[in-house]
N, C-alpha and C positions, 0 to 999 in steps of 0.2 A: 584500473578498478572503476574509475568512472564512469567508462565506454561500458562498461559490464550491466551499472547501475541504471543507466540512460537507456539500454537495451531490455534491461527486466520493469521497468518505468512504462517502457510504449510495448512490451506485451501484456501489462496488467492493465493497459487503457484499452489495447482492444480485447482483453479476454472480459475488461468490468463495460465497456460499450456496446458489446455482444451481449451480454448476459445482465442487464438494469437488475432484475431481483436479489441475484449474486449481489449487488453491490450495497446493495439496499440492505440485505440478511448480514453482510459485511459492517456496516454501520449501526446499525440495529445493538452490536453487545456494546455493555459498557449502559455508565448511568446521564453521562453528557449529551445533551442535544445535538441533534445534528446541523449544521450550519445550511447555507440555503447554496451551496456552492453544487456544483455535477456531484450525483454520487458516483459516479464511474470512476472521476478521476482523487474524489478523496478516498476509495477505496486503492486505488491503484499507488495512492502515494504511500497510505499506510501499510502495504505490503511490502512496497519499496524499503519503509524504516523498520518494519519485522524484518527485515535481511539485513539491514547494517544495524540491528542490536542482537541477532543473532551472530555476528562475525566473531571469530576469538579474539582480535584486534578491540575490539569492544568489551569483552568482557574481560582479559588478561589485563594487569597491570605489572607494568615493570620495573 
């Protein structure tokens, strides 16, 4: 599952490195600042964590 994670990680860096506005319209919702870090890759990591809080492993409890 990792290997999965690291592989959807480095296509959302080149799909948010291809596409700055994406990433930027990405960061844009929400009421928090944005920090001075690449937006490419805080958009690419907050994609990363909408898939492991969308997992049923995340939301089931047992």
């Amino acid at each position: 599952e990792l290997g999965l994670l690291e592989k959807a990680l480095q296509a959302q860096l080149a799909h948010f490195s291809q596409k700055p506005d994406a990433a930027k319209e990405l960061l844009a919702v929400g009421k928090a600042p944005v920090s001075d870090h690449d937006p490419a890759e805080l958009a690419a990591y907050a994609n990363v964590a909408r898939i492991i809080l969308n997992l049923s492993e995340f939301i089931t409890r047992n």
